[in-house]
C-alpha positions in Angstrom: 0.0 0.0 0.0 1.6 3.2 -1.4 1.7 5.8 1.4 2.4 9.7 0.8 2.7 12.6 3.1 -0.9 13.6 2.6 -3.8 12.4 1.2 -5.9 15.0 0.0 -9.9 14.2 0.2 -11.5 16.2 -2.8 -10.0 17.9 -5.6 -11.9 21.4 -5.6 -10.0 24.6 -5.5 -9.9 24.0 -2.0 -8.1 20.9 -2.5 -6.4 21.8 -5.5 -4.4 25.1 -3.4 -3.8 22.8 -0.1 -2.0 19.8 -2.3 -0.4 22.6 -4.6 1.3 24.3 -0.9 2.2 21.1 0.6 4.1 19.7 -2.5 5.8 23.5 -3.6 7.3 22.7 0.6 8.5 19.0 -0.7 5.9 16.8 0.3 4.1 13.8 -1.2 0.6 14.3 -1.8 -2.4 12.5 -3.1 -5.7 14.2 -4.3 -8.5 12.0 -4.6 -11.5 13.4 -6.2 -14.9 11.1 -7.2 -15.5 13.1 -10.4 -12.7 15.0 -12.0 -11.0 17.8 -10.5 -12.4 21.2 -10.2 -15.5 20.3 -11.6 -18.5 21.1 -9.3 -18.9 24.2 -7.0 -15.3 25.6 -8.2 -15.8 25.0 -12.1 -20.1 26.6 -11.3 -18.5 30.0 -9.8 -18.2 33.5 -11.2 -14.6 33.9 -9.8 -15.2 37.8 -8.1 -12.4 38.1 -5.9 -14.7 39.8 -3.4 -16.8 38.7 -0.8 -21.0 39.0 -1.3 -21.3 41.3 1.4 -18.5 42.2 3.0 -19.5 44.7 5.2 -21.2 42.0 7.1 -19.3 39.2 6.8 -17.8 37.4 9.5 -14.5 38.7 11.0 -12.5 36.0 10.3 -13.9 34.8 7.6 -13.3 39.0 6.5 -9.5 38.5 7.7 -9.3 35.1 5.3 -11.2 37.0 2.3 -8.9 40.4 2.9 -6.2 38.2 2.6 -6.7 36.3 -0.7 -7.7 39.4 -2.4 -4.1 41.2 -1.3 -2.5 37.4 -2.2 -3.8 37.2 -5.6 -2.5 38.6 -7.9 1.0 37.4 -6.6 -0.5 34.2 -7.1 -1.7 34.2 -10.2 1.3 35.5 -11.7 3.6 32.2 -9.9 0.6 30.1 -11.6 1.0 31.9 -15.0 4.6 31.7 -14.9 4.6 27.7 -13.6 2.1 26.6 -15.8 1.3 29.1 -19.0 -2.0 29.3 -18.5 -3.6 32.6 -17.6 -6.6 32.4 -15.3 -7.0 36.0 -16.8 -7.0 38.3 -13.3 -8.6 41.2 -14.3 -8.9 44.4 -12.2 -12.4 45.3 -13.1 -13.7 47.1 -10.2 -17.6 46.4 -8.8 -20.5 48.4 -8.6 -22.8 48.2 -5.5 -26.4 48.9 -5.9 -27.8 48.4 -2.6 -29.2 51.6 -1.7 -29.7 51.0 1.8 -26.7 49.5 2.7 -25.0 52.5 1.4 -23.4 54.3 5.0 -22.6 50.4 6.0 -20.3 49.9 2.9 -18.4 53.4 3.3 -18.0 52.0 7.0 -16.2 49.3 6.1 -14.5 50.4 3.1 -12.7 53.2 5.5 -11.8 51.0 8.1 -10.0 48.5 5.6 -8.5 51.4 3.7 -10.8 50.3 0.7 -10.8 53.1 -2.0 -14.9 53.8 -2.6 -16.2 56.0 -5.7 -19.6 57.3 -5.2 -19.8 58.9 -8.1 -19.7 56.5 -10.8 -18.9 58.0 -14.1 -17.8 56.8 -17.9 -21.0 54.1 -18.0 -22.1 53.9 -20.8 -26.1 54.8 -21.3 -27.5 51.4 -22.1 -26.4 50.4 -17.9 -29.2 51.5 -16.0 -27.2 52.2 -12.3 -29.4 53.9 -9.4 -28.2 57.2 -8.1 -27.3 55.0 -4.9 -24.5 53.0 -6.9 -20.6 52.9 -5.3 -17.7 51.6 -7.1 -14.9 49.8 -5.4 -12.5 50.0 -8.4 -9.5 47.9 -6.6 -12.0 44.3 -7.0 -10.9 41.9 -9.1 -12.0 38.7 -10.9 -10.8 35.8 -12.9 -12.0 32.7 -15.1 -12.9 30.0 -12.5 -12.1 27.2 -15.5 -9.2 28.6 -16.2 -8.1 28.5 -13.1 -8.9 24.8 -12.6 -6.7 24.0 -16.0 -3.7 25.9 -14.4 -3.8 24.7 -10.6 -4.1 21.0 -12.3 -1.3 21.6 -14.4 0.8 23.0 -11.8 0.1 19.9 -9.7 1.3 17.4 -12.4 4.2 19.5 -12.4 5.0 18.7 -8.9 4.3 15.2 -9.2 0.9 15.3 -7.0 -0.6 11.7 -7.6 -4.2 12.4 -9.1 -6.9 9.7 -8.7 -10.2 10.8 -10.7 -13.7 9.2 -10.8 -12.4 7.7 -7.7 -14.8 7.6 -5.3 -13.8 6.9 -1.0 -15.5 4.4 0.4 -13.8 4.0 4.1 -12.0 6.1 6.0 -10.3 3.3 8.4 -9.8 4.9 11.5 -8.4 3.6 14.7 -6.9 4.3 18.1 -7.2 8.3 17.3 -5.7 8.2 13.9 -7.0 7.7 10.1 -4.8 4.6 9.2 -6.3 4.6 5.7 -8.6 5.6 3.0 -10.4 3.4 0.9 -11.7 3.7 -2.6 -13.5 1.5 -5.8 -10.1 -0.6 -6.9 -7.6 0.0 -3.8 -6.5 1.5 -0.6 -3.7 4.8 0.9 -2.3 5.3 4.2 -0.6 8.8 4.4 0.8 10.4 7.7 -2.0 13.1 7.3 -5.7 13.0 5.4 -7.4 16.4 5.0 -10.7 16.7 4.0 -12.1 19.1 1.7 -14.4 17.8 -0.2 -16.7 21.0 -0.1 -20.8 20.0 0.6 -19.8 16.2 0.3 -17.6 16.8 3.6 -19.6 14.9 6.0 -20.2 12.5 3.8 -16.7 11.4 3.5 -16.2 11.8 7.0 -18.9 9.1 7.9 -21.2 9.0 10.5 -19.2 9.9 13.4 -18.9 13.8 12.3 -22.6 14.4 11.9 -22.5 17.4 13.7 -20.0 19.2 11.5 -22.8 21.2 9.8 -21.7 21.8 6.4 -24.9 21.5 4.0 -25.1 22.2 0.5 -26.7 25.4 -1.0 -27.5 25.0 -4.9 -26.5 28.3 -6.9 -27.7 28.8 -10.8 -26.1 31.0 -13.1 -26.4 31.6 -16.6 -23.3 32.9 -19.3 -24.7 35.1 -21.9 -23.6 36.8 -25.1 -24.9 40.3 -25.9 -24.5 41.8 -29.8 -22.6 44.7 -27.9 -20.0 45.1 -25.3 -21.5 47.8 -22.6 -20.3 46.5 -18.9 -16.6 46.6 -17.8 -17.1 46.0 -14.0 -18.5 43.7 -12.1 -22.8 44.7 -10.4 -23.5 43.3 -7.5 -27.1 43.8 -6.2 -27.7 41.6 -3.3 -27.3 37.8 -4.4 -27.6 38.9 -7.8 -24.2 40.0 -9.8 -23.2 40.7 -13.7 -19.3 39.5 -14.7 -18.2 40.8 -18.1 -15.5 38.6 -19.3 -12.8 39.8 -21.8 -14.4 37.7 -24.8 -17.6 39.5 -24.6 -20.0 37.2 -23.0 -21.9 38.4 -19.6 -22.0 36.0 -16.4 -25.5 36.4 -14.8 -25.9 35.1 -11.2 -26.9 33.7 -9.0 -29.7 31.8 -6.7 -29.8 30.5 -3.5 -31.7 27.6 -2.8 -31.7 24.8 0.3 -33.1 22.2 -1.1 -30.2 19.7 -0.7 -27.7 17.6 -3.4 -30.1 18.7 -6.3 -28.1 20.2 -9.2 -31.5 20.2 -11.7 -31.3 23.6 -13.6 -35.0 25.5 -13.9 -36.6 27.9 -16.4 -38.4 29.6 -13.4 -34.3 30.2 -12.1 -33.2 31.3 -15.3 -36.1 33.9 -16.0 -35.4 35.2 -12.0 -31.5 36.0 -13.7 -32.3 37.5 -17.4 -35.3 39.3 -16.0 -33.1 40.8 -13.0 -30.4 41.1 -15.6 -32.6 43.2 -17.9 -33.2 45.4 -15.3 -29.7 46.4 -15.2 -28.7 46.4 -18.6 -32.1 45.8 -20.4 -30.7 44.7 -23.7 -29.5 41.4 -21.7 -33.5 40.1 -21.9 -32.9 38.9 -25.5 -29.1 38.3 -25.7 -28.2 35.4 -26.5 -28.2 31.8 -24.2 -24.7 30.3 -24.2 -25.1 28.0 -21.2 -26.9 27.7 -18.0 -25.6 25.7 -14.7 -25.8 25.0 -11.3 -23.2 24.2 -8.4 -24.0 22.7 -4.8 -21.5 25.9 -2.2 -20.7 24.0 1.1 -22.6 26.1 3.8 -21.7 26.6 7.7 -24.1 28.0 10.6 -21.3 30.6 11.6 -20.3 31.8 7.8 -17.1 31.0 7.9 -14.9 27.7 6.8 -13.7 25.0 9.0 -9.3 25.0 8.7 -7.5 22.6 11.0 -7.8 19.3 12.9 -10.9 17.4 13.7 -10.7 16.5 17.3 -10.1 13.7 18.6 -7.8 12.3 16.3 -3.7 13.0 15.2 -3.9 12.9 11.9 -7.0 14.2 10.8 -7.4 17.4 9.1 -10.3 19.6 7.6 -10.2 22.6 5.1 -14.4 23.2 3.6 -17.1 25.0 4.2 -15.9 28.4 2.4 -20.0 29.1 1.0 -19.7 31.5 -1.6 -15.7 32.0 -1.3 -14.1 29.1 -2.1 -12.1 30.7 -5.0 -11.3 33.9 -3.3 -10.3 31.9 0.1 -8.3 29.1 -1.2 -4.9 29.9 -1.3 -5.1 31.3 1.7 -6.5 28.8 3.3 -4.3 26.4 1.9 -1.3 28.7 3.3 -2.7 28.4 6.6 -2.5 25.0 7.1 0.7 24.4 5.2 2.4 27.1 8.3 0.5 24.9 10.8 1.8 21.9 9.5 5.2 23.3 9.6 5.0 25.1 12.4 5.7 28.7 11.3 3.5 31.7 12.5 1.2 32.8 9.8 -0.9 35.9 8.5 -3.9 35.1 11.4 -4.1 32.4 13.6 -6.1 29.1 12.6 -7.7 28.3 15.5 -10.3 31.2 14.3 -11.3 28.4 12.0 -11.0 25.2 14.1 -13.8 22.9 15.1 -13.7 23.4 18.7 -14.0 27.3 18.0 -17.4 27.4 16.7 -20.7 26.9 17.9 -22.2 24.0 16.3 -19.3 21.6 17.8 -20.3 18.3 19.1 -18.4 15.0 20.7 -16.4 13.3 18.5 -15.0 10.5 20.7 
């Protein structure tokens, strides 16, 4: 039985960025992933390197995104240069339209140093922005796909052992330890096993971990192509958002609906998005339909991820439950376990995002 360093349980962004930090620090890793990597909630996302609502969010889950959106562009360019493959980071800026939460944003955006325009000029006509529209002109976004293809390349690059369409059956534990991990055609042992597996989490930690609440929240978005390019940052009204990508096509997004592991796309969903859309930029209600999706975000009760051990056992890790931030929070959530596994002080401290540290913990043992 081949054993590495780490096995890595899921091969998301999430899982993609932890095995890609533990093998650029020399060790052997193994990414297991029961579909092929990147391919669910990371491959579904719109790739705004911003959080929803920031203003709001959690404050370590803030510290986490604050980070990754400072990282970024640092990391894109090692990616770029590693791989060849540009995940095209694009400093396009994003337009708030939430009237009311207008004094809230320019809260936040002055304690964090965030530069805010309230004055929004050089639209063209055919945008229809209420007078209560800010622009944070520092946001950035990239191609979630594009992305996927590069951290995947990088990781054959540094000899990470891929399993695909290989899906864990067992995860053999014993006397405080996880001594291996099963799967359909064969068996590893590895001195650690993280699991980020994203809304499938508890299910590949059995049982046991039932009170890990990590549930899946299903998201549709659709990519459109209008006859004329009019958007060049990112809106964001609410849940609702427009991307522009540099080829011309228009990201429309997204919903957010409970109702378990259903990925079923719905004309009811995608009539909510153009018709929003439309009221934004109205020529969007007849542009054309390139594709329409769905992807299941790993949900937590306290909004922020689980990072770090699972008690009760040595060599048991966890890094999931990143909602609607996976891509923005990745690498910096894989750097913060790769310092706690070597044992260096990093840019906040990880028990912010341990088990025992939020409310829904239970007994493991």
């Amino acid at each position: 039985m081949t054993k590495y360093d780490f096995i890595i349980a899921g091969g998301g962004v999430i899982g993609m960025t932890t095995a890609r930090e533990l093998a650029v620090r020399g060790a052997s890793v193994a990414i297991i992933e029961r579909g092929e990597l990147g391919r669910e909630a990371s491959w579904a996302a719109g790739g705004i390197l911003s959080s929803m609502r920031p203003w709001t969010e959690n404050p370590a889950s803030a510290g986490l995104s604050e980070h990754g959106k400072m990282h970024y562009p640092q990391y894109i360019s090692s990616l770029l240069a590693e791989t060849g493959i540009d995940p095209e980071h694009v400093n396009s800026g994003l337009i708030i339209i939430e009237a009311k939460h207008i004094a809230d944003i320019n809260h936040w955006a002055s304690s964090k140093c965030i530069k805010v325009i309230e004055k929004i000029e050089n639209q063209k006509p055919e945008i229809k922005l209420p007078e209560a529209a800010i622009l944070l002109p520092e946001i950035a976004q990239l191609r979630p796909p594009r992305l996927i293809k590069a951290l995947r390349k990088s990781l054959e690059q540094l000899s990470v052992s891929i399993l695909e369409n290989t899906e864990i059956t067992n995860m053999m534990k014993r006397h405080g330890r996880c001594e291996r991990v099963e799967f359909n055609g064969g068996k590893l042992s590895a001195e650690s096993v993280i699991v980020t597996a994203g809304a499938w989490s508890k299910l590949v930690l059995g049982d046991r971990f039932n009170e890990i609440n990590i549930k899946p929240i299903h998201g549709q978005m659709m990519c459109v192509k209008p006859a004329e390019t009019a958007l060049h940052s990112i809106i964001l009204d609410g849940g609702h958002y427009l991307i522009p990508r540099l080829d011309g096509h228009v990201l429309i997004g997204s919903t957010i609906e409970d109702i378990g592991f259903n990925k079923e796309t719905t004309m009811t969903a995608q009539e909510e998005l153009r018709d929003w859309a439309a009221s934004v930029w109205p020529s969007l209600k007849n542009a054309g339909l390139v594709k329409h999706w769905s992807g299941l975000r790993p949900s937590t009760d306290t909004e922020k991820p689980f990072i770090g051990s699972v008690p009760g056992f040595k060599n048991l890790y966890i890094n999931t439950g990143h909602f609607r931030k996976g891509i923005l929070q990745a690498p910096s959530s894989a750097l913060l376990l790769a310092d706690m596994f070597s044992g260096h002080s990093s840019f906040m401290d990880i028990g912010e995002f341990s088990i025992n540290s939020q409310k829904n913990l239970a007994k493991f043992v």
